[in-house]
C-alpha positions as a Markdown table, in Angstrom:
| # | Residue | x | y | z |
|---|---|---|---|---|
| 1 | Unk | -26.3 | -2.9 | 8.1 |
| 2 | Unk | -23.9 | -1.6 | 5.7 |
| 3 | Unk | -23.8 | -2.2 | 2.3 |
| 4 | Unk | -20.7 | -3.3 | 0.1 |
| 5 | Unk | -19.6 | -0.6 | -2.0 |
| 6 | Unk | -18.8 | -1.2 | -5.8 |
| 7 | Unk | -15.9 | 0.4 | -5.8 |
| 8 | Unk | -14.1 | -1.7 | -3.4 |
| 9 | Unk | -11.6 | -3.9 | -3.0 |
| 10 | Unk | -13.7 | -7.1 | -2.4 |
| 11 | Unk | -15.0 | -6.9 | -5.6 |
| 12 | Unk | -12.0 | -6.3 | -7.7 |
| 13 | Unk | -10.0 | -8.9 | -9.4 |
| 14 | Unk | -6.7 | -8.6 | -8.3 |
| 15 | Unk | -4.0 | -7.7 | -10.8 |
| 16 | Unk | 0.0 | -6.9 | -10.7 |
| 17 | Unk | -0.1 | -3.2 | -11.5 |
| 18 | Unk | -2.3 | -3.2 | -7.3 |
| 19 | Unk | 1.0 | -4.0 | -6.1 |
| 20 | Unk | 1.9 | -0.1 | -6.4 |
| 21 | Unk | 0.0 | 0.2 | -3.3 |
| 22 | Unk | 3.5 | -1.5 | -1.9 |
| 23 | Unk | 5.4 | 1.3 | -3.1 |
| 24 | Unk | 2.9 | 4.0 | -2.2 |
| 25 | Unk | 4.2 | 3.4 | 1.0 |
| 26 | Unk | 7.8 | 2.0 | 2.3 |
| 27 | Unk | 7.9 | -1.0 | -0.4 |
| 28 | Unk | 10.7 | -0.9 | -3.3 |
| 29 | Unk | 11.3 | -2.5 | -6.6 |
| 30 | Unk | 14.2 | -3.7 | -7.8 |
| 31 | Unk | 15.2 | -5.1 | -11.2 |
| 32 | Unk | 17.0 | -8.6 | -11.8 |
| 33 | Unk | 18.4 | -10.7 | -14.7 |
| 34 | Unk | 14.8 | -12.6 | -13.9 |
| 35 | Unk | 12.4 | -9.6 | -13.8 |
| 36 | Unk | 11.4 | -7.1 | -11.2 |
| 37 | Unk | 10.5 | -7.8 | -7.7 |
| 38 | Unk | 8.8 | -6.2 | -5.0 |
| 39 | Unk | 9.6 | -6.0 | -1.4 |
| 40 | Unk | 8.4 | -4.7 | 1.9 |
| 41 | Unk | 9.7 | -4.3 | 5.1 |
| 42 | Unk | 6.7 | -4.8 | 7.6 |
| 43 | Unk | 5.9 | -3.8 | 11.3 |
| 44 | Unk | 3.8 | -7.1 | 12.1 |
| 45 | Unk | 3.8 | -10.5 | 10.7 |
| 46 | Unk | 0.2 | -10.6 | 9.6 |
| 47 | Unk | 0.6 | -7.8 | 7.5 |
| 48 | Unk | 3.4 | -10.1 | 6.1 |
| 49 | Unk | 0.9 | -12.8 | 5.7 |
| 50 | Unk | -1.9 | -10.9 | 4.4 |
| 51 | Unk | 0.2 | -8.8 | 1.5 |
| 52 | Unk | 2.0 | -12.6 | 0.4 |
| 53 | Unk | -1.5 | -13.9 | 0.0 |
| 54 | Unk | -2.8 | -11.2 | -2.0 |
| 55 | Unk | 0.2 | -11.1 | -3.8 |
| 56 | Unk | -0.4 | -14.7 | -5.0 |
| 57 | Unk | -4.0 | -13.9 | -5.8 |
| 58 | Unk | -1.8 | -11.7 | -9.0 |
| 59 | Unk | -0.6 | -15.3 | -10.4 |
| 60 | Unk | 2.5 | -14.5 | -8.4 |
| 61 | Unk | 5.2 | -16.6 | -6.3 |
| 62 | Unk | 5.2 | -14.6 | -2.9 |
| 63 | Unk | 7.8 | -15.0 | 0.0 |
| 64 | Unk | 7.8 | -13.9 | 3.7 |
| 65 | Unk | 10.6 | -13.1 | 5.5 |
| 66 | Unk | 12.5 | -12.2 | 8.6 |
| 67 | Unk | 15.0 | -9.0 | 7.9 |
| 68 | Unk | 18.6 | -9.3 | 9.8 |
| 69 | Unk | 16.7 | -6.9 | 12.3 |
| 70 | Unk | 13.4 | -9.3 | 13.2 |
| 71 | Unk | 10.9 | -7.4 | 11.2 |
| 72 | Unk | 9.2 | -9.0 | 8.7 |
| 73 | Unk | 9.6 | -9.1 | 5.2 |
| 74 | Unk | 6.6 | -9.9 | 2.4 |
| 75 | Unk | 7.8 | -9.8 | -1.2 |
| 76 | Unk | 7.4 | -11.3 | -4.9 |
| 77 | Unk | 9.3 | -13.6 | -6.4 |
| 78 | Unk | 11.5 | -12.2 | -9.4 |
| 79 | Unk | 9.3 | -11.9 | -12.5 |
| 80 | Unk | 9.4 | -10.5 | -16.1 |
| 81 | Unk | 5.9 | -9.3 | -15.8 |
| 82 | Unk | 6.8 | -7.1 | -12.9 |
| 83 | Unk | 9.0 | -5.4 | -14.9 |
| 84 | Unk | 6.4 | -2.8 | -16.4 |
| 85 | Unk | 5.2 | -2.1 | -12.9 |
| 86 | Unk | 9.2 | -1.3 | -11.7 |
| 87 | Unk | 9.8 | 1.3 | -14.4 |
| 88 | Unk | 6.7 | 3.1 | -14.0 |
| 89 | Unk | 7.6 | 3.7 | -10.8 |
| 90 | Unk | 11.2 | 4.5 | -10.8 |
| 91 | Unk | 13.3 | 7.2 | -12.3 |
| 92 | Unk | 16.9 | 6.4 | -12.9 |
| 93 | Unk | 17.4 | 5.0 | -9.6 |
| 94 | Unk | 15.1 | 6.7 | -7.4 |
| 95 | Unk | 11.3 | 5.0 | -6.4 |
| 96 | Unk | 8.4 | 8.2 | -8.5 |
| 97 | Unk | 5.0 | 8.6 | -8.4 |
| 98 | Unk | 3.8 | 7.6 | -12.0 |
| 99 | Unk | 2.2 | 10.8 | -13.5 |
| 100 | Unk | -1.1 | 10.6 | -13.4 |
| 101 | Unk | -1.3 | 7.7 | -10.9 |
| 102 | Unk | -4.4 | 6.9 | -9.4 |
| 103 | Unk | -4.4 | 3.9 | -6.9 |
| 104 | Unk | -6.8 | 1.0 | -7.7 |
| 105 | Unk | -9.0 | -0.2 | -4.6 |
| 106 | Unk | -6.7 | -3.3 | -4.4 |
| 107 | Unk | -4.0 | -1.0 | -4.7 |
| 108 | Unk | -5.4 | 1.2 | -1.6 |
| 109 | Unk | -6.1 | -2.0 | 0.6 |
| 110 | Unk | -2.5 | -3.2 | -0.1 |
| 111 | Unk | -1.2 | 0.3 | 1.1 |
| 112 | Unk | -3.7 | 0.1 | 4.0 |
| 113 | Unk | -2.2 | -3.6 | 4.5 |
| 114 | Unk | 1.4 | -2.3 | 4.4 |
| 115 | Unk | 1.3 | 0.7 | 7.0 |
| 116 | Unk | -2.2 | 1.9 | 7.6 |
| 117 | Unk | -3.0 | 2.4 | 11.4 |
| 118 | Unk | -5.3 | 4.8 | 13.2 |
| 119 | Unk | -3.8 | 8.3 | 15.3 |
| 120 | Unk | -6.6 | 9.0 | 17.5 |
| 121 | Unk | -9.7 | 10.0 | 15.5 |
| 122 | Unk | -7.6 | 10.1 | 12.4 |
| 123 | Unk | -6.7 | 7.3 | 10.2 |
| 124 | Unk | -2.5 | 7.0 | 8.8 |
| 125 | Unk | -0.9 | 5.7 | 5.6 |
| 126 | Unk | 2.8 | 5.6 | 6.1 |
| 127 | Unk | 5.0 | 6.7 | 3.1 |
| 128 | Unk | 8.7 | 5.9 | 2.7 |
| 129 | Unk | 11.0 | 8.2 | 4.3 |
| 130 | Unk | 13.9 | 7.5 | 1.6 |
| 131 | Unk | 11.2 | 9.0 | -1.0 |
| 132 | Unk | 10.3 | 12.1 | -0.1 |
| 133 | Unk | 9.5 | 13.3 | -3.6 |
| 134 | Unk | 7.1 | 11.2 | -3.7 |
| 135 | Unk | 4.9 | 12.8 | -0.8 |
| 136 | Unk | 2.6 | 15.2 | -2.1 |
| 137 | Unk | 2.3 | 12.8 | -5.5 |
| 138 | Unk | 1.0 | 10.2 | -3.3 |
| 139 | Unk | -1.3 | 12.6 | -1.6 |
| 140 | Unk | -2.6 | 13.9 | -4.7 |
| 141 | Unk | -3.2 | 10.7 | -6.2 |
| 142 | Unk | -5.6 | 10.1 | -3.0 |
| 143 | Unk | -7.8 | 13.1 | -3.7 |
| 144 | Unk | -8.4 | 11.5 | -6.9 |
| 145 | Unk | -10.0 | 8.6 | -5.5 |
| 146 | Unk | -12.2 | 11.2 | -3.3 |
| 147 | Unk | -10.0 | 10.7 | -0.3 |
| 148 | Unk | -8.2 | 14.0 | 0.5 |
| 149 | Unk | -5.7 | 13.8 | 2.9 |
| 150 | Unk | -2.9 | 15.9 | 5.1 |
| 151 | Unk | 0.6 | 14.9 | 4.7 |
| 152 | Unk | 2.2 | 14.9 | 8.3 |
| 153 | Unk | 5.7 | 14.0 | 9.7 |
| 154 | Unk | 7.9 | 15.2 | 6.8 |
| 155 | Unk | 10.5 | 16.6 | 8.6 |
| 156 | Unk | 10.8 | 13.2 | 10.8 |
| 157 | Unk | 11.3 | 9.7 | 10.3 |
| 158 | Unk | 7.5 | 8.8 | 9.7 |
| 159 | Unk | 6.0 | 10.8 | 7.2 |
| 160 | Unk | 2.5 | 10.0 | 6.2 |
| 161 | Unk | -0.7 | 10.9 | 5.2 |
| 162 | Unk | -3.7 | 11.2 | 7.7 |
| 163 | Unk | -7.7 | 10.8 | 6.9 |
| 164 | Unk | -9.5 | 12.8 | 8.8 |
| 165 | Unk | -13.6 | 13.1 | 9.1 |
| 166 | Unk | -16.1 | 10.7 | 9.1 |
| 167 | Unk | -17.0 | 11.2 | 5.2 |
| 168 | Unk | -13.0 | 10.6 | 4.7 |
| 169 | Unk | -13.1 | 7.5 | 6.6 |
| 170 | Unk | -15.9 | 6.0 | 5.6 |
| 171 | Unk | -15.0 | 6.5 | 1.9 |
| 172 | Unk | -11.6 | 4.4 | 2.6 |
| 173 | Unk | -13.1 | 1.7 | 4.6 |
| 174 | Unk | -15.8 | 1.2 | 1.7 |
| 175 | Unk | -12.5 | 1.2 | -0.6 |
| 176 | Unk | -10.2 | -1.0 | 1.0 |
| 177 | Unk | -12.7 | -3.4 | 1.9 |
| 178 | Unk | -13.9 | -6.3 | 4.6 |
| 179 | Unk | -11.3 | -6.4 | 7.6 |
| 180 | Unk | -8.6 | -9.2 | 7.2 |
| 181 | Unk | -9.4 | -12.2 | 9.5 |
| 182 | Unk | -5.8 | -11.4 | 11.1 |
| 183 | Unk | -5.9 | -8.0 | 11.7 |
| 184 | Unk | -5.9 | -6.6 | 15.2 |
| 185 | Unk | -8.8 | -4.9 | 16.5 |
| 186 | Unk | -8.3 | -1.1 | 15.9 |
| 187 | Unk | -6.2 | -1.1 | 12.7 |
| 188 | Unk | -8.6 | -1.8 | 9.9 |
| 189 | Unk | -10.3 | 1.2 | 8.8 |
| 190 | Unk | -13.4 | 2.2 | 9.9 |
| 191 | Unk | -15.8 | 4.7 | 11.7 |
């Protein structure tokens, strides 16, 4: 029987900045005459699902999508209070790592959400390929949290960063939290 960590995400209230886990990976921000929003282009439409509802969990409107490709799209509605979040996280016109950052459990299981998957006995979190300066930010802001990762794939079109070892792994399924109902066996993280 396992036990419930206190540090995860199931028992965290979820707030706005947790949607940086969205742009820890292949989300973006952009700013509008109504506020910021967040968007992200997804591989499955349960992830879709599942970042929209925790998105409205923030007191946010949330949308999902199909792109003019067929993938799906989760994102926020346009909001003033998104606005801090954006400009953290972008310099001039380019998505950055704030300094310092250091994701939130909610913020993790959002990230997980958006492009986790497993590689064998290792365990993925996609990052965007348009950012690459943010890479070895996001990878440092995981060792923070006690996860310390390998960034892989930089030189191709899926860069990432992969958990590896059972003390790794464990430490980011007790972070991110209880499985979504909607998940596919084999996703989730776990050991």
């Amino acid at each position: 029987m396992s036990q419930m960590s206190l540090f995860s995400a199931d028992t965290e209230d979820p707030v706005i900045d947790d949607l940086a886990g969205l742009l820890a990976g292949q989300g973006q921000s952009v700013h509008t005459n109504l506020g910021a929003r967040v968007s992200i282009v997804l591989g499955a439409q349960w992830r879709a699902d599942e970042i929209a509802a925790d998105i409205m969990a923030t007191g946010l409107d949330a949308q999902t999508l199909i792109s003019d490709e067929g993938s799906p799209i989760a994102r926020t509605e346009a909001n003033p209070r998104i606005t801090a979040l954006h400009r953290r996280w972008s310099s001039g016109a380019v998505k950055a790592v704030p300094e310092g950052w250091t994701p939130s459990a909610r913020a993790l299981r959002l990230w997980v959400l958006a492009s986790g998957r497993f590689d064998g006995p290792h365990y993925v979190l996609g990052l965007d390929p348009s950012a690459p300066e943010t890479h070895a930010p996001l990878s440092t802001a995981l060792m923070r949290v006690g996860i310390a990762p390998t960034l892989i794939g930089v030189r191709g079109s899926q860069p990432a960063l992969r958990v590896s070892g059972r003390k790794r792994l464990t430490r980011l399924a007790e972070t991110v939290g209880t499985q979504p109902d909607d998940a596919p066996d084999g996703v989730w993280p776990g050991v």
